[in-house]
VOMI-901119 format. One line per 8 residues: their letters; for each residue x negated, z negated, y of C-alpha. Coordinates in nm, 3 decimals. Each point is the difference from the previous one (the first is absolute). Layout:
BEGIN
a) X Z Y ~ ...
END
This chain:
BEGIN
xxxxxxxx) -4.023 0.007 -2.172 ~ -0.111 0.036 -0.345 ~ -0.097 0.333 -0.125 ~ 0.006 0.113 -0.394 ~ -0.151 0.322 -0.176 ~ 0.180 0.337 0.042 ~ 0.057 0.000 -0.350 ~ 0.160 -0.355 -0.023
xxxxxxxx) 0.211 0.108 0.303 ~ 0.138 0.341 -0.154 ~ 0.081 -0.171 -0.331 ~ 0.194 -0.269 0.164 ~ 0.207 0.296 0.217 ~ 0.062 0.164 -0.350 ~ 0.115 -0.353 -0.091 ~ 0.267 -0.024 0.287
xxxxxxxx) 0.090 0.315 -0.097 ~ 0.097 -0.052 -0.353 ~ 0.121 -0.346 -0.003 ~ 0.018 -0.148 0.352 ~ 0.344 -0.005 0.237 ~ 0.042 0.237 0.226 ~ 0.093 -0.104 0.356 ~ 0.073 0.222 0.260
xxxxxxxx) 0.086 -0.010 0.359 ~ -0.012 0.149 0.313 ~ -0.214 -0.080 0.338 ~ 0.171 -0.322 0.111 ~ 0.184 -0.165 -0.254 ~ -0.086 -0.326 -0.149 ~ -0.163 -0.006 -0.340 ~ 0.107 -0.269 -0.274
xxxxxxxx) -0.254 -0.083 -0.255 ~ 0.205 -0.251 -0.296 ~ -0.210 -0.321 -0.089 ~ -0.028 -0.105 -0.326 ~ -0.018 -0.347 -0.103 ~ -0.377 -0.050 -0.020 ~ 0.008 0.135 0.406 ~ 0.188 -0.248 0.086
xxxxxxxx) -0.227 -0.276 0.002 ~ -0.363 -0.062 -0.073 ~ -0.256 0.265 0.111 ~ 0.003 0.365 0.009 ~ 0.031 0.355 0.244 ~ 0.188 0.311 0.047 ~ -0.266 0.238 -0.018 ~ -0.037 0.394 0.164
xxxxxxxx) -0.202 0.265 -0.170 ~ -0.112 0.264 0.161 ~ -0.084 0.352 -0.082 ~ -0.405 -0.074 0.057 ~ 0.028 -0.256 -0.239 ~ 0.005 -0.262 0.253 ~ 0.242 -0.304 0.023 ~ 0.196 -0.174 0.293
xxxxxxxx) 0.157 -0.338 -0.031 ~ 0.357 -0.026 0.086 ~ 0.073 -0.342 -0.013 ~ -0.158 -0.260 -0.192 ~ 0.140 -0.363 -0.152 ~ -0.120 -0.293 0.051 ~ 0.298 -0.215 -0.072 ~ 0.158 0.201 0.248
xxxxxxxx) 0.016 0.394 0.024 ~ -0.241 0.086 0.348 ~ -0.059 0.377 0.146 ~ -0.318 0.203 -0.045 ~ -0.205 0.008 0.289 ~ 0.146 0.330 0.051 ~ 0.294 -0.111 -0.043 ~ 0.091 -0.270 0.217
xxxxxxxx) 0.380 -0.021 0.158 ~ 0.090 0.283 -0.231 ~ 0.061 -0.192 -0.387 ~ 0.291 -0.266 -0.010 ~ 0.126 -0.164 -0.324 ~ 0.323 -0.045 -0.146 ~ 0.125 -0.196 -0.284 ~ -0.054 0.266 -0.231
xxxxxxxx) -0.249 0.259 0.157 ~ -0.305 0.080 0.190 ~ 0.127 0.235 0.342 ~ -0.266 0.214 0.167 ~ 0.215 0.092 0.312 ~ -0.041 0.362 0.200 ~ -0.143 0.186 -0.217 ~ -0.163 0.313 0.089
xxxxxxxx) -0.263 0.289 -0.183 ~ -0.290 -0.221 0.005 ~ 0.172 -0.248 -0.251 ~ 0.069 0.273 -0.257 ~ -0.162 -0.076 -0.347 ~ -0.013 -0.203 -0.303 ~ 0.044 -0.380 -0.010 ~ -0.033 -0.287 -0.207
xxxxxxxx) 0.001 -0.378 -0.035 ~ -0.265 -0.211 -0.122 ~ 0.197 -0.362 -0.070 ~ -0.189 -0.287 -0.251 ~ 0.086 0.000 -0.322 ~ 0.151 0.361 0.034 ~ -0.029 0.260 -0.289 ~ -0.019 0.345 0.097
xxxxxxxx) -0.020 0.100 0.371 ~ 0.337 0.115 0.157 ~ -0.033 0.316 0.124 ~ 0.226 0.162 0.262 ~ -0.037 0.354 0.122 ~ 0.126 0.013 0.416 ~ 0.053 0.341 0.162 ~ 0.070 -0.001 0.365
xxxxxxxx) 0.143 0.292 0.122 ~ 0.073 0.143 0.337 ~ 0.339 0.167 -0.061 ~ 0.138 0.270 0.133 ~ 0.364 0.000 0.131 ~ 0.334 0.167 -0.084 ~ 0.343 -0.070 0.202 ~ 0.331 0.120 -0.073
xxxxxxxx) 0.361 -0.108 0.048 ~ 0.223 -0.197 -0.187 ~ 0.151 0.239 -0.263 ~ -0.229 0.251 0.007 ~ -0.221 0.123 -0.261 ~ -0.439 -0.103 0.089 ~ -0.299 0.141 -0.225 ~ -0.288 -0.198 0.007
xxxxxxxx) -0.300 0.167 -0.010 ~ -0.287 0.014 -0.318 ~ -0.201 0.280 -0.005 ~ -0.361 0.015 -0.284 ~ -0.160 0.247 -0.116 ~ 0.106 0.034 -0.357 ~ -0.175 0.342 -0.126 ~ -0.210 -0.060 -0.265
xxxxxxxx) 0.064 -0.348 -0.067 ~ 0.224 -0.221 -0.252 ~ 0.215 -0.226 0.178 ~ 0.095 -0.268 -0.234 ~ 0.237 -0.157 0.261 ~ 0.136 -0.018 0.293 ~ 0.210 -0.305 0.166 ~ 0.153 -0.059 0.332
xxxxxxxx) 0.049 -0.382 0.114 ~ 0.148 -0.214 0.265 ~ -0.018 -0.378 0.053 ~ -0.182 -0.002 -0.362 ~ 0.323 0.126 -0.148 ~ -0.014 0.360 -0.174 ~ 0.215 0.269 0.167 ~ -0.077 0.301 -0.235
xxxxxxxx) -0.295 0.050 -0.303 ~ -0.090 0.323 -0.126 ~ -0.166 0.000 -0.368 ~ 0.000 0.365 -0.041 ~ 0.222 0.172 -0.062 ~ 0.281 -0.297 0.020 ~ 0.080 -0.128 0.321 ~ 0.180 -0.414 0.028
xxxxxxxx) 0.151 -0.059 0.327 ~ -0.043 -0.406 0.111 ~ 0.295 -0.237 0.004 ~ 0.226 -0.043 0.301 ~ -0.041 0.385 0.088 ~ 0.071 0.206 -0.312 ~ 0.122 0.348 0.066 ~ -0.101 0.011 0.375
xxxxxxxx) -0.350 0.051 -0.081 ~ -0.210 0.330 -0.113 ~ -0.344 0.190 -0.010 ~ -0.022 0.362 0.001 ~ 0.026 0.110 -0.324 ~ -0.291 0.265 0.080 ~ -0.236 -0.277 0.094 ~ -0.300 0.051 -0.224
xxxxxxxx) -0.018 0.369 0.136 ~ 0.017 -0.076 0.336 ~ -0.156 -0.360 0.019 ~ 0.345 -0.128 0.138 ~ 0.069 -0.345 -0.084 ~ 0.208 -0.070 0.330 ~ 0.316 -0.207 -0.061 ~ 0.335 0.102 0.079
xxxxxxxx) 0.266 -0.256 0.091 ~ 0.357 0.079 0.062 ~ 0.264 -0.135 0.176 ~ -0.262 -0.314 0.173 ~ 0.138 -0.271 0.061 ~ -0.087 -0.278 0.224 ~ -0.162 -0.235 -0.321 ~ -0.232 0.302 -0.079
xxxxxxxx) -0.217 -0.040 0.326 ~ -0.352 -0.138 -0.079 ~ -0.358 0.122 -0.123 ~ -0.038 0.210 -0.289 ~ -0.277 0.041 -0.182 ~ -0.149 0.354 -0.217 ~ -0.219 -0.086 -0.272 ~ -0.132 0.332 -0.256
xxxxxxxx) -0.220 -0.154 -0.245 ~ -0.204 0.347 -0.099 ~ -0.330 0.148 -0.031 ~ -0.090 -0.095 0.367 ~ 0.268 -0.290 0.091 ~ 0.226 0.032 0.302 ~ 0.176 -0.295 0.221 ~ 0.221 0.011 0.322
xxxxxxxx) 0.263 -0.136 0.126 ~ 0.334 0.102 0.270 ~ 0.179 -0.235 0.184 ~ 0.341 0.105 0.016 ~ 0.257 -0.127 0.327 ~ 0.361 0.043 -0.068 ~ 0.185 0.008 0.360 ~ 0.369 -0.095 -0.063
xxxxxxxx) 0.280 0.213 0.137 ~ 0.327 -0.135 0.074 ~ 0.284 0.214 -0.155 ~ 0.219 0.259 0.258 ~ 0.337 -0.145 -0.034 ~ -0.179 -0.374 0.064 ~ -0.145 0.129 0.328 ~ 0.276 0.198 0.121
xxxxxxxx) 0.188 -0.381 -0.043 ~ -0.262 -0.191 0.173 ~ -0.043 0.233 0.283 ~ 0.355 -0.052 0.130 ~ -0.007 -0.414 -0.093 ~ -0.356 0.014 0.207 ~ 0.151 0.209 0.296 ~ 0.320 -0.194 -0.042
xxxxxxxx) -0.159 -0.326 0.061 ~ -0.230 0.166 0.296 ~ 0.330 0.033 0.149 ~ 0.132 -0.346 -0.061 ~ -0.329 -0.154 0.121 ~ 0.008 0.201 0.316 ~ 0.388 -0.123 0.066 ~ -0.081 -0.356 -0.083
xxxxxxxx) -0.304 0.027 0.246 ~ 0.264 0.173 0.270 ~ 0.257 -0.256 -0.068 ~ -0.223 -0.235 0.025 ~ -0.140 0.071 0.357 ~ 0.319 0.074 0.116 ~ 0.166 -0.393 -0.140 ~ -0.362 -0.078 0.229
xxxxxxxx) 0.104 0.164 0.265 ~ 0.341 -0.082 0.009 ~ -0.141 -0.386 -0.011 ~ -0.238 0.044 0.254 ~ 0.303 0.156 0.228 ~ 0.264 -0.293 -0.098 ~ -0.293 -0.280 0.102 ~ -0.080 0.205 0.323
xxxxxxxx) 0.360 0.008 0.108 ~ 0.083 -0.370 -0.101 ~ -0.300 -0.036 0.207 ~ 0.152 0.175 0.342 ~ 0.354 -0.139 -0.082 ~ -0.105 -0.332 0.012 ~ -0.173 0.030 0.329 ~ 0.280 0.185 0.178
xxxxxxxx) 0.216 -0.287 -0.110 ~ -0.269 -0.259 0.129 ~ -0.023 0.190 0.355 ~ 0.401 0.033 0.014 ~ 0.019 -0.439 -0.041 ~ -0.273 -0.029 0.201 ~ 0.149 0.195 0.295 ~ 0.340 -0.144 -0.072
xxxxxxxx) -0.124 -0.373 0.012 ~ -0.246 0.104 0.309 ~ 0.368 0.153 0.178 ~ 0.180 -0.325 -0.121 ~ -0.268 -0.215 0.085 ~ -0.015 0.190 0.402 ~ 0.393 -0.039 0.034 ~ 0.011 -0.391 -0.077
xxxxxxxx) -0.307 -0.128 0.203 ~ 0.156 0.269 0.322 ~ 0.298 -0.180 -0.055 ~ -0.164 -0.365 -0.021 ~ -0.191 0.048 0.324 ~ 0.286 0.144 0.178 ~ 0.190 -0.314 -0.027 ~ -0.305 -0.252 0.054
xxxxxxxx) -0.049 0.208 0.330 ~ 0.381 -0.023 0.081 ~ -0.004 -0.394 -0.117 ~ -0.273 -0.128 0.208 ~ -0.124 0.260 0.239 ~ 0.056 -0.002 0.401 ~ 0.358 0.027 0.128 ~ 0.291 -0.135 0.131
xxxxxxxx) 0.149 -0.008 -0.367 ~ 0.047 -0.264 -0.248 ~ -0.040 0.092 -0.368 ~ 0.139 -0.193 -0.263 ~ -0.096 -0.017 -0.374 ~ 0.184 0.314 -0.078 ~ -0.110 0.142 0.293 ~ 0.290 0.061 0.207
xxxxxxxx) -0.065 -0.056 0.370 ~ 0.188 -0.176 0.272 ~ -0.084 -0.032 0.368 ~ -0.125 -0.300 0.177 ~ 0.235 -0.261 0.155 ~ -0.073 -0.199 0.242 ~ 0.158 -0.314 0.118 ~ 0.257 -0.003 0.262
xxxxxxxx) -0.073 -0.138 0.307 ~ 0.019 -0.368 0.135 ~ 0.289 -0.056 0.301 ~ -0.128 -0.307 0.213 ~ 0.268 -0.114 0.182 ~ 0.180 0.309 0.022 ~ -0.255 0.177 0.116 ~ -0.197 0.288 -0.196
xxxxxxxx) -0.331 -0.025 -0.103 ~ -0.263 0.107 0.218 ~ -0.221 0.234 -0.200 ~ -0.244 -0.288 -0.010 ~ -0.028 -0.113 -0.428 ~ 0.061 -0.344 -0.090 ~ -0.316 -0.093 -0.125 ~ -0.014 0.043 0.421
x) 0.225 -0.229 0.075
END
């Protein structure tokens, strides 16, 4: 850290006061610093001085553009400018660059600010608050400012509204005896949400900043329309869910009953062919049995019987037979 004399350091703040840019910002945003052509290459550093006179080292260039000690993980580079991310209190104050073979320094004034916060609805009228204690001081100017861009500029006594939002802006027109510079906005719209920034250049100068949130409303007649679409189709989901478990049930009860149809038929042709199957073999064995079982019967092929015959018996010399057989004889 280099450190310079008190002096050096105050004339330097009256410097960036007079003739250096003015950046300001609130805790957390990211913080563009524009390179020049001699920063782009070659050697050089973005420099911080501090209110004791003392000096910390941003980023440096070697070739390339490298963080500060201090720094590190919080500067990135663009095409066209230096970024010191996240900014917070600590980085408030006046910087510079140093580049070879650069002329005067470039000095840029940063004011970080920890805003305060204003919300209203779409439509409706916000004031911003700017309050400074005016008695017994000349205020050459006053100027509010958001994204860089000037909203309203008082020069006493004329008043210049900023471009984009004519006639919706205003200041009290009793400011200087009440030290009221708050800004009045009306009818917001949804575009005019962002930080905005109070600067009174006076005797003893005054800075601060409002973040204003814009929360959109949807219109009556647009929500009296949706609510019946949204309830309408809460209906027609909760049908097409019903309709749908009933097709699944309905399914479910067709395959279960294909299911038990099919079996009773099964069972029915099984007992049927069992019952047919019983009646021909009874039938089958009932004629094998009257074919060629014991008996004084003779079966034929179609299984008609006939009784035995026997032969008629021998006369020998016309006398009968004894009951002696033949084969006896």
């Amino acid at each position: 850290m280099i450190r310079l004399p008190f002096s050096a350091a105050v004339l330097l703040v009256f410097i960036s006061q007079v003739f250096g840019d003015l950046i300001q910002a609130s805790v957390g945003d990211d913080v563009k610093f524009p390179l020049s052509e001699e920063c782009m290459e070659g050697h050089g550093a973005l420099n911080l001085h501090l209110k004791d006179g003392s000096i910390q080292v941003v980023a440096s260039l070697h070739g390339d553009w490298e963080p500060g000690r201090a720094y590190i993980g919080r500067v990135t580079v663009s095409s066209d400018s230096l970024i010191l991310t996240s900014v917070d209190v600590n980085d408030q104050g006046m910087y510079d660059f140093t580049c070879k073979k650069k002329g005067k320094p470039e000095l840029t004034d940063l004011q970080v600010f920890l805003p305060s916060e204003v919300v209203v609805d779409e439509g409706d009228d916000a004031t911003l608050p700017c309050r400074s204690i005016t008695a017994g001081q000349r205020v050459k100017s006053a100027q509010w400012r958001r994204d860089r861009e000037m909203v309203l500029e008082l020069n006493p006594p004329h008043v210049t509204d900023g471009n984009g939002i004519e006639s919706r802006v205003s200041i009290p027109s009793d400011w200087y005896q009440r030290g009221d510079l708050s800004l009045s906005i009306k009818r917001v719209q949804l575009r005019d949400q962002g930080v905005y920034f109070c600067d009174v250049d006076k005797t003893e100068r005054h800075r601060s900043a409002v973040r204003l949130r814009v929360r959109e409303v949807v219109p009556e007649s647009l929500t009296s329309t949706l609510k019946p679409t949204l309830m309408s189709d809460r209906i027609s989901a909760l049908v097409s869910s019903a309709a749908d478990t009933d097709d699944f049930r309905s399914k479910r009860m067709g395959t279960l009953a294909a299911v038990c149809i099919t079996a009773v038929v099964f069972l029915v042709l099984g007992l049927v062919c069992g019952w047919l199957l019983k009646s021909h073999c009874s039938t089958y064995v009932s004629r094998l049995l009257r074919r060629f079982g014991p008996g004084d019967e003779r079966h034929d092929v179609n299984g008609a019987s006939e009784p035995l015959s026997h032969p008629p018996p021998l006369q020998m010399n016309g006398h009968k037979p004894s009951n002696t057989s033949q084969a006896d004889v």
